[in-house]
FILOZA-644144 format. One record per residue: residue in one letter; x, y, z of N, C-alpha, C in turn. Coordinates in steps of 0.001 Angstrom, whole numbers, plus 500000, padded with zeros to 6 digits. Layout:
<pts>
aXYZXYZXYZ ...
</pts>
This chain:
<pts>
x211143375640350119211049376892350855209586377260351070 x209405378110352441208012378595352274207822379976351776 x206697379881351394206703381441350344204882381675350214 x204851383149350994203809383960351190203009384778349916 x202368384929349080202187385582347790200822386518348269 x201241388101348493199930388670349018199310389137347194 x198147388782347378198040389476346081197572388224345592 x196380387985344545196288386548343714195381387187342830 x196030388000341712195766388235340290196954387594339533 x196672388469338701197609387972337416199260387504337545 x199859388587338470201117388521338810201656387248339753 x200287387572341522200530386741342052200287384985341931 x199147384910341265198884383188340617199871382576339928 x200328383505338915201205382906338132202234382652338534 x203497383604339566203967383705340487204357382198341385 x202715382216342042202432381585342902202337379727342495 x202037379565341556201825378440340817203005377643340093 x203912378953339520205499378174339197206216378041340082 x206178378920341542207207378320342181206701377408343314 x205369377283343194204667375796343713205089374704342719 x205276374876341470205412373747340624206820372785341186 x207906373567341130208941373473341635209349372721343377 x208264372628343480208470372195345051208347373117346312 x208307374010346251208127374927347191206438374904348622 x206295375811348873205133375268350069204670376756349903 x203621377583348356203110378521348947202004378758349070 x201269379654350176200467380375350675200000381930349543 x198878381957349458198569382774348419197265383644349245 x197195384705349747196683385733350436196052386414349563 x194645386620349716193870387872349189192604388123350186 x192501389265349859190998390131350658189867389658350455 x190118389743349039188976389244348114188106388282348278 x187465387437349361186956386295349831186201385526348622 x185524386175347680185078385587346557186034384866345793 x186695385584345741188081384948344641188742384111345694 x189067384206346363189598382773347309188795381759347358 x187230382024347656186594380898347577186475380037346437 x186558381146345480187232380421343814188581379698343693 x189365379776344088190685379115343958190152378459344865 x190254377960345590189581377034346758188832375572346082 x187761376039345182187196375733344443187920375008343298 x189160375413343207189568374729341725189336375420340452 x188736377266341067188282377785339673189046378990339641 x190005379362338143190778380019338026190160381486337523 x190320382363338083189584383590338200190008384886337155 x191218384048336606191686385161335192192140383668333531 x192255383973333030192605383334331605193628383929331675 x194616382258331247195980382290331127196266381073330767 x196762380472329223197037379217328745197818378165329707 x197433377499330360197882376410331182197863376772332748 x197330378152332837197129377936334462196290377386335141 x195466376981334932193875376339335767195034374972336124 x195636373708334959196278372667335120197523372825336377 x197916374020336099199107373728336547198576374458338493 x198247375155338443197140375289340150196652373902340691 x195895373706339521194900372504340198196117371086340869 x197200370816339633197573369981340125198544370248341326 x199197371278341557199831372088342963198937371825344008 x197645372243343573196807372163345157196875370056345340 x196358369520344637196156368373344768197582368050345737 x198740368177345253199924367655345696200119368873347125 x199707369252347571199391370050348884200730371459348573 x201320372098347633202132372985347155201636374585347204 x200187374177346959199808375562347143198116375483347797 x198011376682348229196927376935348793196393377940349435 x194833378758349238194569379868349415194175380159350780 x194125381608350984193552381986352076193239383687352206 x192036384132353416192278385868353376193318386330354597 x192931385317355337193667385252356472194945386120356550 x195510387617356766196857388000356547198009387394357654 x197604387003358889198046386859360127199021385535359534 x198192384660359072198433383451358736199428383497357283 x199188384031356677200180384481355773201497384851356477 x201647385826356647202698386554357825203507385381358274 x203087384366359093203372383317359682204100382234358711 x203356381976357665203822380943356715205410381205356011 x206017382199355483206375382401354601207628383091354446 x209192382884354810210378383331354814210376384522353900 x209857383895352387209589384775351564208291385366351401 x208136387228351804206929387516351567206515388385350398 x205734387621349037206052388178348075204883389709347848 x205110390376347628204121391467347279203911391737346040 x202196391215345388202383391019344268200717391850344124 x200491392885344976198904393748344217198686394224343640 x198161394984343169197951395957341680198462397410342683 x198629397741341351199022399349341211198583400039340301 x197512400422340225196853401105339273196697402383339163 x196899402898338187196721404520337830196420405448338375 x196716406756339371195768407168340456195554408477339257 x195165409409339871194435410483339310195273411548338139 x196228411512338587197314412191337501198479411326336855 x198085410265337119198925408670336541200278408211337186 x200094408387337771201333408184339237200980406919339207 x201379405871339950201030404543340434200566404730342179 x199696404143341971198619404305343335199445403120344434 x199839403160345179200582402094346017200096401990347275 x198733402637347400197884402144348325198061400562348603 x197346399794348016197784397918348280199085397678348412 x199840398070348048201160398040347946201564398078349498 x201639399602349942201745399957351451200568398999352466 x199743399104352193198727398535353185198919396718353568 x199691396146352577200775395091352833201397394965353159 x202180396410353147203825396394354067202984396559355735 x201821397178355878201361397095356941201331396232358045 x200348395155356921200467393876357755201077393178358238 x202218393053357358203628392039357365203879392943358650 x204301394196358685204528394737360308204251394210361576 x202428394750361040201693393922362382201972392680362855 x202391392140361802202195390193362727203420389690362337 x204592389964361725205806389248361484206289389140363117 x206913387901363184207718387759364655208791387347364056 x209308387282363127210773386460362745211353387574361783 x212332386854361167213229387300360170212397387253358544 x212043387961357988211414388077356571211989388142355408 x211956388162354161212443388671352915211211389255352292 x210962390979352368209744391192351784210031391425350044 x208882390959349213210195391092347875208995391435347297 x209170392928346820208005393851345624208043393066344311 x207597392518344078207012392096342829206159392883341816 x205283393186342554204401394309341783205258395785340981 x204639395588339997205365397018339177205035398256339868 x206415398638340743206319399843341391207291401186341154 x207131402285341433208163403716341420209101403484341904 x209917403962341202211620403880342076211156404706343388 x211809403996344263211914404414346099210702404133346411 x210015403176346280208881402300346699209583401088348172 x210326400780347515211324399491348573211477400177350221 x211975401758349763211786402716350652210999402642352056 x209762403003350473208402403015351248208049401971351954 x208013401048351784207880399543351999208680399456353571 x210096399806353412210608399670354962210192400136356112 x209955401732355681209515402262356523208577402424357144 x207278401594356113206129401428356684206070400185357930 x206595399366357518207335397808357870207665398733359406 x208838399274359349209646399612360460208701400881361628 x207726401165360998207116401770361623206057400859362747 x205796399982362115204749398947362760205673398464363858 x206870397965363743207854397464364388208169398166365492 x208642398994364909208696399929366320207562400315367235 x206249400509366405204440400469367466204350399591368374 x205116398277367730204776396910368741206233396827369432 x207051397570369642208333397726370592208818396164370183 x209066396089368936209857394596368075210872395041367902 x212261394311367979213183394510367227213472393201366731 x213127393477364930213163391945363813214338392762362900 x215073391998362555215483392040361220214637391550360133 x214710392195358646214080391935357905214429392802356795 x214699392557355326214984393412354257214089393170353163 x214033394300352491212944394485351273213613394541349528 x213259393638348786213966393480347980213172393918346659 x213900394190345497213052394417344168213051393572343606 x212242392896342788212418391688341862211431391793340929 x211185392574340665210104392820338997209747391590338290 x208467391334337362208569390385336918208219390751335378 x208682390151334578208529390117333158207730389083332137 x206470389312332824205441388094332271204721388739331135 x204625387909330009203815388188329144202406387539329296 x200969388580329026200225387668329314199643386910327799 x199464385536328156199096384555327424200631383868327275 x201792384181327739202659383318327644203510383323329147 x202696383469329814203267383786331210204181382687331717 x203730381419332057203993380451332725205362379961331645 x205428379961330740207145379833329794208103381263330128 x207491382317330199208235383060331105208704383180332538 x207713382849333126208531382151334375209453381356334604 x209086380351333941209928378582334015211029379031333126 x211358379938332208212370379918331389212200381510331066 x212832382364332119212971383653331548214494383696330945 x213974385257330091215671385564329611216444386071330694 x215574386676331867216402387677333022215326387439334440 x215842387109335452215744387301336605216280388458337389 x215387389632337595215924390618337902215839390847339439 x216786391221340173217100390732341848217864392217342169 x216879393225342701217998394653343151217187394246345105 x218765394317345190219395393978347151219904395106347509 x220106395238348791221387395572349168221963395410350636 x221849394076349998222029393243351557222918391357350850 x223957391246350786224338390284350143224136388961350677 x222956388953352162222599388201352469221305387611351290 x220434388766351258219689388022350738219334388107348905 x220573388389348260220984388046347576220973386737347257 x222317386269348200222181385246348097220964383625348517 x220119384595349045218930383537349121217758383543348208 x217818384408347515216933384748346339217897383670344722 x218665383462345250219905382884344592219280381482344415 x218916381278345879218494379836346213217443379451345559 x215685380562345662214813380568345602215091380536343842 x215574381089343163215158380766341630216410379528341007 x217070379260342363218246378333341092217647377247340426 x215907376919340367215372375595339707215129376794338008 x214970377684338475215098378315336851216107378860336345 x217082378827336710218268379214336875219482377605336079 x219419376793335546220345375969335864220823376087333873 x220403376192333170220985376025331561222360377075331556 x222084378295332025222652379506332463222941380580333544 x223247381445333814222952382383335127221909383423334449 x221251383132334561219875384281334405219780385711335407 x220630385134336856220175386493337604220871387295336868 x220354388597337304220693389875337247220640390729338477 x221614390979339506221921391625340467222206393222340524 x220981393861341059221308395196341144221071396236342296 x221270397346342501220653397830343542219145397840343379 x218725398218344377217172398289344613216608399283343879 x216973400459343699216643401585342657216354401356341416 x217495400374341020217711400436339673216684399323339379 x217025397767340335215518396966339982214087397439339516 x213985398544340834212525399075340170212532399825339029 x213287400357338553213446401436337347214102400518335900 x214571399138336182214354398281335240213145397919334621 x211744397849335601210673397183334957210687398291333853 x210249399396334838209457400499333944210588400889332524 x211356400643332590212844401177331287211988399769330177 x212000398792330774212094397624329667210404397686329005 x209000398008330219208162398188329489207983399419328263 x208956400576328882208606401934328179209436401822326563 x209921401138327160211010400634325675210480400129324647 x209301398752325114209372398415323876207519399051322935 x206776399957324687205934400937323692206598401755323082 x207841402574323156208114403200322414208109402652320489 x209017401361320601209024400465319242207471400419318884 x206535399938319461205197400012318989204701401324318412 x204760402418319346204542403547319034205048404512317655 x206540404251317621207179404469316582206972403711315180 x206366402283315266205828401834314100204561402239313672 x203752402591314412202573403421314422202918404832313193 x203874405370313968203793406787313613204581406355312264 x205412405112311737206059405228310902204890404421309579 x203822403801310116202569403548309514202040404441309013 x201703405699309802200483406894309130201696407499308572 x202762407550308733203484408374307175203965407830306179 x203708406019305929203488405423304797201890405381304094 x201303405388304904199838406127304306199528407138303611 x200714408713304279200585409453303432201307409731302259 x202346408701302583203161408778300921202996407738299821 x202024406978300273201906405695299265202579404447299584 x203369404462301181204508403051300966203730402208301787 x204250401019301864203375399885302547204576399846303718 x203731399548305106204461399708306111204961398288306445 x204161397184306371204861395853305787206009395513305209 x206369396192304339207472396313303559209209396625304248 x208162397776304784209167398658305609209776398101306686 x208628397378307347209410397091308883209936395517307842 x209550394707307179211053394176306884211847393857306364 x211768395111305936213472396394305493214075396489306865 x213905397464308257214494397318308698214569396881310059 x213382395595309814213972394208310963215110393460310397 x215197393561309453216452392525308908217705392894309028 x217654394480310179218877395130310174218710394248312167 x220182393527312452219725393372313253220224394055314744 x220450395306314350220326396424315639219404396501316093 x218301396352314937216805396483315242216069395453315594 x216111394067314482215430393145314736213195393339314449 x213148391942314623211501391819314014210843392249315618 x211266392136317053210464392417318238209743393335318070 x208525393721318169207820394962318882207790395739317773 x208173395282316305207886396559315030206736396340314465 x205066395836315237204480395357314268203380396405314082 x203113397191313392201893398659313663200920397614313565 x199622398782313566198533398135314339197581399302315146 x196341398902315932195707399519316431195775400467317807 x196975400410318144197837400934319693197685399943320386 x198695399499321087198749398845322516197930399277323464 x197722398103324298196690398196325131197094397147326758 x196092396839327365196396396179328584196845396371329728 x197379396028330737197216396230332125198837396847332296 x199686396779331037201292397365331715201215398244330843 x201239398526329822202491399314328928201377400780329172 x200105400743328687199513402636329064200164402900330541 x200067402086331556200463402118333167201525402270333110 x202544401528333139203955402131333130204244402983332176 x204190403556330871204600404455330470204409405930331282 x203202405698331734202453407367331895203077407881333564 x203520405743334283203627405971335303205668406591335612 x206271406057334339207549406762334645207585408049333924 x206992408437333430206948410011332727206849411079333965 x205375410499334852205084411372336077206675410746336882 x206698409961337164208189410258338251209195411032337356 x209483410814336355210430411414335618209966413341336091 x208618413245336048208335414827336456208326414978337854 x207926414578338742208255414610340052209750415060340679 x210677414256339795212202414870339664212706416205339212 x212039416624338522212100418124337809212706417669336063 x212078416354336029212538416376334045211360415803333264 x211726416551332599210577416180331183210889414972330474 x209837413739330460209993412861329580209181412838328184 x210389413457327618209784414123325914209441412879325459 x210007412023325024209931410616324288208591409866324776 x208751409633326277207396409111327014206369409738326659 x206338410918326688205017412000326575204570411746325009 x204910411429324348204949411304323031204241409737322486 x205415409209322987204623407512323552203448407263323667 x202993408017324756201742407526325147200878408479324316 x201195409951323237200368410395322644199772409827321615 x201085408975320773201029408619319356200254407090319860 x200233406893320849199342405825320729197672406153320975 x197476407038321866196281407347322686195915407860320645 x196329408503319888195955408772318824195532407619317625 x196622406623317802196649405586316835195121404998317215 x195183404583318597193240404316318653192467404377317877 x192509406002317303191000406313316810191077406340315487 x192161406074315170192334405603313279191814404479312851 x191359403113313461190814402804312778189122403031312679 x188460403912313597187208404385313800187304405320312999 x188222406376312128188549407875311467188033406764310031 x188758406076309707188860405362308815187566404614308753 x186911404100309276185628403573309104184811404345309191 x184567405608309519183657406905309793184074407647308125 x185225407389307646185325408216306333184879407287305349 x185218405719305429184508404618304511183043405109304508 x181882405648305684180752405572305086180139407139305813 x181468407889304639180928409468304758180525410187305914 x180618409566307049180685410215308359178796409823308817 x178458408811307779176633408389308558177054407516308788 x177456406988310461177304405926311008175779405677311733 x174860406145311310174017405999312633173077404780311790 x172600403499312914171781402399312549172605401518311629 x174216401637311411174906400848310664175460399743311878 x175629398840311275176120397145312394177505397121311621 x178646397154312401179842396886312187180731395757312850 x180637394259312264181117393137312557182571393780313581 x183002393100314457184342393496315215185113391897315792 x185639391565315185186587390064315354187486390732316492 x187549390478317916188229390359318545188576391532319919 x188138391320321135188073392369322004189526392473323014 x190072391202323015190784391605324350192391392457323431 x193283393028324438193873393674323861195470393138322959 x195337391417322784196226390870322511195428389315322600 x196537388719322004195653387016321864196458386486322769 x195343385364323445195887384205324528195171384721325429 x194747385794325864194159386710326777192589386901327298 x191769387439328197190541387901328495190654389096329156 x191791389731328726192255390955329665191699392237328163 x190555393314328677190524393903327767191015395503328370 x191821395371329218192383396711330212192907397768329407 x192702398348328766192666399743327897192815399242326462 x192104397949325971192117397720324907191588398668323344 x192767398323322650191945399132321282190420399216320884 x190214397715321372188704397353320879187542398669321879 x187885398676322747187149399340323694187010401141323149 x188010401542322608188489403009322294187123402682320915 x187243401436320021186786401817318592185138401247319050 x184777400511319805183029400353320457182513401584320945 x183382402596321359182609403467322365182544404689321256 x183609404816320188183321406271319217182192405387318130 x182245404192318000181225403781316983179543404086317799 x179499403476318839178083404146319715177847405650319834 x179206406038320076178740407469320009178407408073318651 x178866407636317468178402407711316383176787407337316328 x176713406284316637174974405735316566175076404353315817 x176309403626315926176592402441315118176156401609316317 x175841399879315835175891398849316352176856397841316596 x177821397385317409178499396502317484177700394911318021 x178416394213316434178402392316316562179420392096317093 x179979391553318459181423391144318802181763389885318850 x183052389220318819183531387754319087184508387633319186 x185324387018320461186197386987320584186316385766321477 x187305384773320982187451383290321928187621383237323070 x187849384636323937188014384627325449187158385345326195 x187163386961325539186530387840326967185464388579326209 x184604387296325782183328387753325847182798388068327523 x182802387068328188182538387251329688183232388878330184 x184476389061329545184914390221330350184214391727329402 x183559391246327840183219392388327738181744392813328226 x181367391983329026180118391961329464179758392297330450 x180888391895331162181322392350332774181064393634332551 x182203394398331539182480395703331628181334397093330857 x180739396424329930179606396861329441178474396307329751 x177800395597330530176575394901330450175820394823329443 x174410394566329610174007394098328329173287395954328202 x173237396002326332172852397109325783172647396965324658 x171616397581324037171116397532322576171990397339321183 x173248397907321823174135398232320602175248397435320688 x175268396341321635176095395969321672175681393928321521 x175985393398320192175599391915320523176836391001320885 x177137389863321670178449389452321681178160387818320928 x178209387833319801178433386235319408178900385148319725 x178674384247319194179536382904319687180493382334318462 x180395383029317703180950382605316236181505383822315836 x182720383591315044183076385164314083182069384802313032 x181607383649312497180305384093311355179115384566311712 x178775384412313293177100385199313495178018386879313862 x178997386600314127179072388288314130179352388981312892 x179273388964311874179424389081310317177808389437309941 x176382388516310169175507388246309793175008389940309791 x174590390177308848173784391640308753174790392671308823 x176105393100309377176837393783309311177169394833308551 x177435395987307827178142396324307024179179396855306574 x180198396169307854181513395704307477182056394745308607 x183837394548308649184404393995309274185261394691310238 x185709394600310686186758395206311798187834394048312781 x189026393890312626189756393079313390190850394020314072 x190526393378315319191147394302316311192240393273317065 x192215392161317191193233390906317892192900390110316641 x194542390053316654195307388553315565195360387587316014 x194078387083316673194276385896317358193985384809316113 x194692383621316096194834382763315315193787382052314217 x192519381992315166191203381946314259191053382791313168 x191296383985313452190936385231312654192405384995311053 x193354384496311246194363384778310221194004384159308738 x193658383019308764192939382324307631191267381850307560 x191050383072307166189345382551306930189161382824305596 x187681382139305884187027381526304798186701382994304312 x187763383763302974186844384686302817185580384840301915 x185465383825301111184084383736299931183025383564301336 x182904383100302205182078383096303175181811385119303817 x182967385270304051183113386700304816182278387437303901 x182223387229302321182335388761301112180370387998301143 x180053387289301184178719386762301109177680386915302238 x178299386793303583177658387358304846177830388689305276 x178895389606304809178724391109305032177712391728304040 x177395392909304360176175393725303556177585394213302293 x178480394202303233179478395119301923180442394671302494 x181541393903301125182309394006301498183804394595301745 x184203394508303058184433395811303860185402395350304339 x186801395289304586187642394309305743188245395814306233 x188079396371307844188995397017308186190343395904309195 x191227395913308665192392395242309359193052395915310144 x193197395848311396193448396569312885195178395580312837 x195112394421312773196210394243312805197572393900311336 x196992393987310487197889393613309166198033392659308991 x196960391892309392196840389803309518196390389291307803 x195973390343307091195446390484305333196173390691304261 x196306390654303625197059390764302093196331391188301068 x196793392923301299195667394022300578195655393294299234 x196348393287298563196384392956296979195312391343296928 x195445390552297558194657389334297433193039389768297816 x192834390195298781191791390671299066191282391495298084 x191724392652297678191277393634296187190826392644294726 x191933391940295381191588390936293764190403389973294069 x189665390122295337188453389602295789187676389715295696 x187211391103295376186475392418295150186381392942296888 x187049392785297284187029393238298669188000394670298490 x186809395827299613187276397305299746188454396858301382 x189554397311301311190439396428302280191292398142302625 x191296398014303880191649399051304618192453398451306242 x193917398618305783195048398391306842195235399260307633 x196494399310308304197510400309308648198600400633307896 x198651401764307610199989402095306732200136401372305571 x198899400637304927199197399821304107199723400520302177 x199368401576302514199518402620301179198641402914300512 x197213402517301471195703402710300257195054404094301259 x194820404826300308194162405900300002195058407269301044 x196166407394300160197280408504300669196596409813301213 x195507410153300147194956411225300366194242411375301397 x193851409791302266193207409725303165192479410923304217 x194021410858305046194068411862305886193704413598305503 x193532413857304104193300415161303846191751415250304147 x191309414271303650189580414327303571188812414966304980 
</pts>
């Protein structure tokens, strides 16, 4: 099949690359002329475990291939996927500027029959929007096309994207047109064959699936959070707890793991973004609103906690930090924890040593270079002079280290654990001062 992908970030590459793997013929559209000239190039413009291989060898076998060209897009592609960002607008709505300004084009220059299919995480009655913008162009140029707009959300994890594609649990498909139903039928039956994976719904409900399944499982994050700082204040270890009751399996081990708040390019975005539609309707999303509080709060606990370790004088102190992006596998640091605990430590008057195996480049991008900020090449030169630790991503390097090395290169040793990757009692018996989440050390904490 041929297949159009406007959009070539995160959604659309990945997108764009599995169902090139598969045999397909697609066309991958962006504005962006830099970044096209990069894919062009053979150079993959985001980090994502196995995508550079699996592009490069698509383009070689002629499966995929870039362009800015929209006209030419338009032209290529039965299926036209819409896959741009939607990012946060001013009161946290989802901005669907790119969104619409795609349905534009496809207007302007479609001469045939289309399948436009939202991909991008959008508001319920977006598909709407999408037609009518579509049908407006149509009618400017005195066309009469058939053509329908479909929902199809995608459920990629990043750093495990491309096994989510090739083998999701759910293919989510809201129509309402049983034509093209059934051709979307066609388009995934190579991932489709162990089981029936689709999931067929109206168009409403497609879009209001993404946002239900992301808000869902910040809520579980959020709620282990909050069920963390009230094992802190009673003495219990929150370790313990969650498994006590992951082993119940209503609940299960998914998404109970506390920690430093979630972070990244979906879950702050969609939470905040179905709360505001939820208000736009005339209802209060108590739970959401809450969601996104107990996390926007969880942030600054582990900076509360390192500001009370050294009596509230942070100023001219160097605080080692293992790990920036907001999850491992990743270079995505899009509302990362790490970012919340660099910017109250500067504003304190502290120094950050950083290291992290991916987005050093992206924390550099985003901070340039500055006095207070060094980015290592090693988690041991970021240790050197320090006087303490801080782990913010459990990325795999970080789980077993050398700690007689760690307690010898810090000024003090200090482990703040952002993710619960430590074993307070082994560490204590180290002579290491060891400070978790919810781990049950120093109850009184929070009074101080």
């Amino acid at each position: 099949m041929k297949i159009t992908i406007f959009g070539s970030g995160y959604v659309g590459l990945v997108t764009g690359a599995c169902l090139a793997d598969v045999g397909n013929e697609v066309l991958c559209v962006d504005i962006d002329e830099n970044k096209i000239a990069m894919l062009q190039r053979g150079e993959i413009p985001i980090f994502e475990p196995g995508l550079d291989g699996l592009i490069q060898s698509n383009v070689s076998a002629g499966r995929i291939s870039f362009t800015t060209d929209v006209a030419e897009g338009v032209a290529h592609g039965l299926f036209q996927f819409i896959a741009v960002g939607t990012p946060p607008d001013e009161d946290g709505s989802a901005d669907l500027q790119y969104v619409l300004a795609v349905a534009k084009s496809i207007g302007e220059h479609m001469d045939d029959y289309r399948v436009i299919v939202d991909k991008s995480t959008v508001p319920v009655g977006t598909a709407d929007k999408v037609k009518a913008v579509v049908q407006k162009e149509l009618d400017g140029r005195g066309m009469e096309l058939e053509f329908d707009v479909v929902s199809n959300p995608e459920f990629l994890k990043e750093g495990d994207a491309i096994s989510d594609f090739m083998k999701p649990d759910r293919i989510v498909v809201g129509t309402d047109n049983p034509r093209t139903t059934e051709l979307l039928k066609a388009l995934y039956a190579p991932f489709n064959r162990n089981f029936d994976r689709l999931v067929t719904m109206d168009v409403r409900s497609a879009e209001l699936t993404k946002y239900a399944a992301n808000a869902m499982l910040a809520t579980k994050i959020s709620y282990m959070n909050e069920l963390a700082n009230i094992s802190e204040r009673v003495g219990a270890d929150i370790e313990q707890v969650r498994r006590g009751i992951g082993s119940d399996s209503r609940i299960g081990y998914s998404f109970i793991y506390p920690g430093a708040g979630y972070g990244g390019s979906c879950f702050p975005k969609d939470v905040q973004a179905l709360e505001r539609t939820a208000r736009q309707y005339g209802y209060e999303g108590h739970i959401l609103q809450a969601v996104e509080s107990v996390n926007n709060e969880q942030k600054q606990v582990l900076f509360k906690k390192i500001n009370h370790h050294f009596h509230g004088d942070l100023v001219g102190k160097t605080i080692a930090l293992w790990g920036l992006a907001f999850k491992p596998n990743t270079d995505d640091m899009r509302a990362a924890p790490s970012r919340t605990l660099m910017e109250a430590l500067w504003e304190a008057g502290a120094k950050v040593q950083a290291y992290d195996p991916e987005a050093m480049d992206e924390a550099l991008r985003i901070y340039g270079e500055r006095d207070d900020l060094v980015l290592c090449d090693s988690p041991e030169k970021a240790m050197e002079n320090a006087e303490a630790l801080a782990v913010l991503t459990e990325w795999k390097i970080f789980r077993s280290p050398n700690f007689d090395k760690i307690k010898t290169t810090l000024r003090q040793p200090v482990i703040f654990d952002g993710r619960n990757i430590y074993d307070p009692l082994l560490l204590k018996n180290r002579g290491f001062t060891y400070y978790g989440i919810g781990r049950g050390e120093l109850p009184a904490y929070w009074q101080g």
